[in-house]
VEXFILUM-669293 format. One record per residue (C-alpha): residue number from 1; residue in one letter; chain; x negated, y negated, z. Coordinates in steps of 0.02 Angstrom, whole numbers, plus 50000, padded with zeros to 5 digits. Each point is the difference from the previous one (the first is absolute). Last residue first. Example, Ala and Ser with C-alpha at 12.3 -4.5 7.8 and 13.67 -1.06 7.14 Angstrom:
2
NODE   num   residu   chaine    east   north      up
NODE     2        S        A   49316   50053   50357
NODE     1        A        A   50069   50172   50033
//
This chain:
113
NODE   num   residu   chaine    east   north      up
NODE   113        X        A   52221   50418   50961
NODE   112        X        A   49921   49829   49964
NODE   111        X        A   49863   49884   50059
NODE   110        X        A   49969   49831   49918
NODE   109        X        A   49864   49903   49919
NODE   108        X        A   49922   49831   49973
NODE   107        X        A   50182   49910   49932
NODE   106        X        A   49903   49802   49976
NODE   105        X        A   50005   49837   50064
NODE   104        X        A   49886   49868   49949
NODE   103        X        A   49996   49814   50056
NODE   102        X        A   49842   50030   50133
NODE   101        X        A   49850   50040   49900
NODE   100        X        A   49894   49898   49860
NODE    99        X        A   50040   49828   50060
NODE    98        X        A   49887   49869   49902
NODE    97        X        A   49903   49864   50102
NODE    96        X        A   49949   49850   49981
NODE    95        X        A   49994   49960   50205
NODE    94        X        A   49807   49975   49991
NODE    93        X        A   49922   50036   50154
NODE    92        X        A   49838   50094   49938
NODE    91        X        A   50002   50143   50082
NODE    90        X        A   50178   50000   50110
NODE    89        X        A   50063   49963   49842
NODE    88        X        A   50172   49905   50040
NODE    87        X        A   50187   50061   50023
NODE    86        X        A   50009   49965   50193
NODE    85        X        A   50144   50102   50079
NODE    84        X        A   49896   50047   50145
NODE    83        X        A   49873   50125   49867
NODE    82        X        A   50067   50003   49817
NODE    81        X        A   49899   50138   49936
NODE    80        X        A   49850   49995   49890
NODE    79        X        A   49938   50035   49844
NODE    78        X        A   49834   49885   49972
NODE    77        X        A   49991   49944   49825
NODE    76        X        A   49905   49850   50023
NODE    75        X        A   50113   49843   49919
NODE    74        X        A   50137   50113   49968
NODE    73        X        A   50003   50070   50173
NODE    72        X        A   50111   50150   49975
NODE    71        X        A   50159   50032   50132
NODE    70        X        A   50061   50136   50099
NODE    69        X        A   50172   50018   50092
NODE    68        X        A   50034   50163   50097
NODE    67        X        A   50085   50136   49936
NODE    66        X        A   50129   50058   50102
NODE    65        X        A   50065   50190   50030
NODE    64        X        A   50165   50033   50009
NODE    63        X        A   50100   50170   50024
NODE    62        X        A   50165   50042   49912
NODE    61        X        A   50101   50139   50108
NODE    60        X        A   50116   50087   49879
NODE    59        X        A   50178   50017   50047
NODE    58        X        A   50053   49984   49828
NODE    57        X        A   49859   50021   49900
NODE    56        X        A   50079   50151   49883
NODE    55        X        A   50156   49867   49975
NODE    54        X        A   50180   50010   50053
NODE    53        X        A   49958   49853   50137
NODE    52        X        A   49840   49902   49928
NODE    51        X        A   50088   49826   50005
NODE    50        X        A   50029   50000   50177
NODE    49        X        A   49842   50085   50069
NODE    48        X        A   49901   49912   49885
NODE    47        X        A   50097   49825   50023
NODE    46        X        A   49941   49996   50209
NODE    45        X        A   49816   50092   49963
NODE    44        X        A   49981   49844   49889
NODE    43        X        A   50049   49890   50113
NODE    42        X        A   49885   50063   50129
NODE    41        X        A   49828   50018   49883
NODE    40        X        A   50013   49795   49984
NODE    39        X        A   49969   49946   49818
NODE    38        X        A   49900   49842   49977
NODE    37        X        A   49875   50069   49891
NODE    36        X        A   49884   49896   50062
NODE    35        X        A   49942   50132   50137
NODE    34        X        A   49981   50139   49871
NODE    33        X        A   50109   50152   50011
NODE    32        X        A   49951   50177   49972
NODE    31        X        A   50142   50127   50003
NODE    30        X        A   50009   50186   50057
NODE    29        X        A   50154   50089   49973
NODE    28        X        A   50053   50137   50126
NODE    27        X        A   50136   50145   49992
NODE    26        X        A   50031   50007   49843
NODE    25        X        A   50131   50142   49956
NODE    24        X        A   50018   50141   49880
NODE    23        X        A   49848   49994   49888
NODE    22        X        A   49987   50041   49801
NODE    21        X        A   49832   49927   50005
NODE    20        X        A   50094   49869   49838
NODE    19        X        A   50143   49994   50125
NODE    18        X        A   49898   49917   50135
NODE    17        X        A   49909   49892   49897
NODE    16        X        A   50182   49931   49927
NODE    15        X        A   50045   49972   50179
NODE    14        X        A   49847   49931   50055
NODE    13        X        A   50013   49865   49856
NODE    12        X        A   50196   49960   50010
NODE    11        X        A   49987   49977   50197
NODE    10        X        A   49844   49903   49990
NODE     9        X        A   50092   49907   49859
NODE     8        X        A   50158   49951   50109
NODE     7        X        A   49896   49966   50137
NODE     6        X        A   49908   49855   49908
NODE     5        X        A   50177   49951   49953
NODE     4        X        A   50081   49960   50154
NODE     3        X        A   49801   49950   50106
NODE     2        X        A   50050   49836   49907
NODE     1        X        A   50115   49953   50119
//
């Protein structure tokens, strides 16, 4: 349920973008999502094209691309990803590790007419 107000500010953003380029209609928005961020690209598709009815993005296609989990060694400093669901340095086998990709989500651009 918490894809609800994620789309409402990917609606708010591209739609204030869009009227800042002075554009009719967006057609496309392009998001990145990271693996932890626990949103699913469906549901948010599903309260997009309810919520952005009246709007310029209504009937806009919004495209996902993941971004994969990586992780720094803090014992070597090896970046790495998480490889069979195993969060350890595949270097020096340490599993203290920070996450340095994976929770973010971001607007990364969108076509308009």
């Amino acid at each position: 349920m918490h894809e609800y107000p994620i789309t409402l500010s990917i609606i708010k953003i591209s739609n204030e973008e869009a009227l800042k380029h002075k554009a009719k209609k967006i057609t496309e928005i392009r998001l990145k999502i990271g693996e932890l961020s626990g949103l699913v690209p469906e549901s948010l598709q599903i309260y997009f094209d309810m919520i952005s009815k009246g709007t310029l993005s209504e009937g806009a296609k919004l495209v996902v691309e993941k971004i994969p989990i990586k992780f720094r060694c803090k014992v070597c400093g090896n970046e790495s990803g998480v490889v069979g669901g195993i969060y350890k340095c595949p270097k020096c086998d340490s599993k203290d590790i920070k996450i340095i990709n994976g929770n973010e989500y971001l607007i990364d651009s969108m076509e308009v007419e």
